[in-house]
C-alpha positions as CSV (number, residue, x, y, z in Angstrom):
1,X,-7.5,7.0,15.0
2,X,-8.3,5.5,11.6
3,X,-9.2,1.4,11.9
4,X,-9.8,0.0,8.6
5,X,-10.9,-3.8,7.7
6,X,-10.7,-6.0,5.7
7,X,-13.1,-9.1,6.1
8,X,-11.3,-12.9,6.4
9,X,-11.8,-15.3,3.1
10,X,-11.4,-18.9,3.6
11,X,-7.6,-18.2,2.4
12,X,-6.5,-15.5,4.9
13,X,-8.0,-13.9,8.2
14,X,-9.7,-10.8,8.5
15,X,-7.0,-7.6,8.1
16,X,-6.5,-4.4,10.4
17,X,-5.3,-1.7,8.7
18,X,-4.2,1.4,10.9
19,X,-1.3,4.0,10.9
20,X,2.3,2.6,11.6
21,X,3.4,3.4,15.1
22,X,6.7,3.2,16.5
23,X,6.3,0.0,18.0
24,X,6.5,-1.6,14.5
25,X,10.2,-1.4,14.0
26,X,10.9,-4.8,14.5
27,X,8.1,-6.0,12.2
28,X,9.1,-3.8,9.5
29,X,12.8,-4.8,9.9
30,X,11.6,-8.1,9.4
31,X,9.5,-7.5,6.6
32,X,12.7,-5.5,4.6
33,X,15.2,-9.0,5.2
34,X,12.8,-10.2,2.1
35,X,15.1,-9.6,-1.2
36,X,12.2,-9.5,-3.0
37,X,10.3,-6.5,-0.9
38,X,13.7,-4.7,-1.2
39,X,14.0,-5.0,-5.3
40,X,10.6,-3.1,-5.6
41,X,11.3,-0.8,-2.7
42,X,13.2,2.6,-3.3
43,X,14.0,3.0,0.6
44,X,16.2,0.2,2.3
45,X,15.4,-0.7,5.7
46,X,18.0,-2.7,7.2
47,X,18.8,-2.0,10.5
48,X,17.1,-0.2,13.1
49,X,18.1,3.2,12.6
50,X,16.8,3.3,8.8
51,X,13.7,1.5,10.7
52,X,13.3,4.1,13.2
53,X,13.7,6.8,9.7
54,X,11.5,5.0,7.9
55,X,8.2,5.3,10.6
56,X,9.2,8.7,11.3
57,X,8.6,9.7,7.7
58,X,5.3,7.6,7.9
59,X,4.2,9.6,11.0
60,X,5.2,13.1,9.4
61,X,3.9,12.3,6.4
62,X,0.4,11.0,7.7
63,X,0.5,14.6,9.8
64,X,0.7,16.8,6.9
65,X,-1.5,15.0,4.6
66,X,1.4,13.7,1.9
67,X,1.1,10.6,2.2
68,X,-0.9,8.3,4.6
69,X,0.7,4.6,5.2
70,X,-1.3,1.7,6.9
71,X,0.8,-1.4,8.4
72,X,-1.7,-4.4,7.6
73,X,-1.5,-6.7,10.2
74,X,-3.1,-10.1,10.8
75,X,-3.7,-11.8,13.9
76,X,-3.1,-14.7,14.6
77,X,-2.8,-17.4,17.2
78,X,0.5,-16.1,18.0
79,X,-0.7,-12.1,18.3
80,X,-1.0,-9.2,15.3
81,X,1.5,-9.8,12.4
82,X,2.7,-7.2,9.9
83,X,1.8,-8.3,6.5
84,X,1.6,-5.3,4.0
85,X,1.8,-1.5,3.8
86,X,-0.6,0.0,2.2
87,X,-0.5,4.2,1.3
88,X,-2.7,6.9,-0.3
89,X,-0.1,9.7,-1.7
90,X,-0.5,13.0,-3.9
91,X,-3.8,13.4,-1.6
92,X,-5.3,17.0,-1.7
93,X,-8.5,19.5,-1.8
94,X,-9.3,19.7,-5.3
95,X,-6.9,17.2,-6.8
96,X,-9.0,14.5,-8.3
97,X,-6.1,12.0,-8.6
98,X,-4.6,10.4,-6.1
99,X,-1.7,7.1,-6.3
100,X,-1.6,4.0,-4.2
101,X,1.2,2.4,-3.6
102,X,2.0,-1.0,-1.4
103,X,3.9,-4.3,-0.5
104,X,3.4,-7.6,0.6
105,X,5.7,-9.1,3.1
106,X,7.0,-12.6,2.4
107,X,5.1,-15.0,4.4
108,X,1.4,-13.0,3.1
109,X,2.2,-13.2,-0.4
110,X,-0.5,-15.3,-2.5
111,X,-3.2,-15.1,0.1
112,X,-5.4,-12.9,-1.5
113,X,-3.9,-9.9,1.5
114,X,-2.8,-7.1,-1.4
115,X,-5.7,-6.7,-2.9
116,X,-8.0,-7.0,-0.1
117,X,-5.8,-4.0,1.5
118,X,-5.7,-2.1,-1.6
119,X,-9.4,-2.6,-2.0
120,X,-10.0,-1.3,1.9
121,X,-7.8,1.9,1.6
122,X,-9.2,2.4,-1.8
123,X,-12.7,2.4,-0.9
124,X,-11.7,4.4,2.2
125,X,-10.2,7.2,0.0
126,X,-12.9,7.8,-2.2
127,X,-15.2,8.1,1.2
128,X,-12.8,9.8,2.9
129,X,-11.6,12.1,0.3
130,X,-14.8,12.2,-2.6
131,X,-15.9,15.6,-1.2
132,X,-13.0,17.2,-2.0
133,X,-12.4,16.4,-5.3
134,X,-11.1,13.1,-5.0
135,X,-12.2,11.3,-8.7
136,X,-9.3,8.5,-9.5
137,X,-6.9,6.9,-8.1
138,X,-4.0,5.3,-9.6
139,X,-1.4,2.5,-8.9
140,X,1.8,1.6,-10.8
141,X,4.0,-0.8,-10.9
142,X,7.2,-1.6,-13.2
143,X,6.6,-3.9,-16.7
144,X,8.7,-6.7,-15.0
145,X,6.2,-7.5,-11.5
146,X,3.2,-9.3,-12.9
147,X,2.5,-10.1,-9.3
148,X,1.3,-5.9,-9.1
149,X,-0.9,-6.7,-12.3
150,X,-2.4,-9.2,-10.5
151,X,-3.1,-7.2,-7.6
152,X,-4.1,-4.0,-8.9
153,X,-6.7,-6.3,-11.6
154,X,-8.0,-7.7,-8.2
155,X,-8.4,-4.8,-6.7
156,X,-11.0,-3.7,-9.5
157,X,-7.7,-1.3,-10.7
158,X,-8.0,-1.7,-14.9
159,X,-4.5,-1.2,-16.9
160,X,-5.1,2.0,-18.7
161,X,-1.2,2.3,-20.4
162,X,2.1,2.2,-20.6
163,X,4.3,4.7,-18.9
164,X,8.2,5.2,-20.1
165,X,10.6,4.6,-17.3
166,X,11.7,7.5,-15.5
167,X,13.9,7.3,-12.4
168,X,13.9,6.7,-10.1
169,X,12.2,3.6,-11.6
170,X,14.7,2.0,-14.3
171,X,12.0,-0.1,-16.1
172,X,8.5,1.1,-17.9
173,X,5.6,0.9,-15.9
174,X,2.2,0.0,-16.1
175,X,-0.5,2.5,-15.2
176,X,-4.1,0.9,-13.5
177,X,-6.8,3.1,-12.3
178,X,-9.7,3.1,-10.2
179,X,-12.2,5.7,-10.6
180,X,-14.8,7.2,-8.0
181,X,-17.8,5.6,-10.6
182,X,-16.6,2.3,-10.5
183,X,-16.4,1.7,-6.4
């Protein structure tokens, strides 16, 4: 079982990072009733079923090797607490690029917990993944979200262009990217 951290700062406390399991459906449902998580989100979540969809992909995904999502959870006086997703896709031998993708939920946002996820999976793909081929990893985001710039500059991701939008996405995107020599 993968563990990942990612340390507290006087801002947010530490972050677990591990694969989703099926007893995350009701934090996930709660993280999709954010309009905002759903406008930059291509799959709705909003009822249990579509939840229940949802972490079955995650699991089939993360056992072939597609596409492996981490629920980031806090915790808190109260227990653990879903805060972001965080995934590593277009992982294989002998590709040497590789995306990340995430998002935040609602009560996380502007505590600094993107980017330290981003940073943890990041760092852990480039271990994990450096021996076979594994050179550069890229996140994008639309034009419109300067709340991903923000993250993916934090994350030590540096804008490298402009990319014309192409659907699903209906906006131009930004292109950031992290390479193996700058970890």
């Amino acid at each position: 079982m993968i563990d990942l951290r990612a340390p507290a700062t006087p801002s947010a406390p530490e972050l677990v990072l591990r694969p989703w399991r099926e007893d995350d459906l009701d934090a996930l449902l709660e993280a999709y009733r954010d309009p905002v998580l759903r406008r930059w989100t291509r799959q709705p979540v909003t009822d249990p079923a579509q939840a229940r969809q949802w972490l079955d992909r995650a699991r089939q995904d993360w056992d072939s090797g597609r596409r492996l999502s981490f629920a980031v959870l806090t915790d808190d006086d109260d227990g653990p607490r879903l805060v972001a997703n965080v995934a590593l896709k277009k992982v294989a031998p002998g590709r040497p690029a590789a995306e990340v993708g995430y998002w935040t939920a609602a009560p996380a946002r502007g505590r600094g917990v993107a980017p330290r996820a981003v940073t943890a999976v990041s760092r852990w793909a480039f271990d994990r993944f450096a021996a076979d081929g594994l050179r550069r990893l890229e996140l994008l985001h639309q034009v419109d979200n300067p709340a991903s710039c923000r993250v993916a500059e934090k994350s030590g991701y540096r804008f490298q262009e402009v990319l014309p939008a192409q659907p699903p996405y209906p906006r131009d995107g930004h292109l950031h990217v992290l390479t193996l020599a700058q970890v």
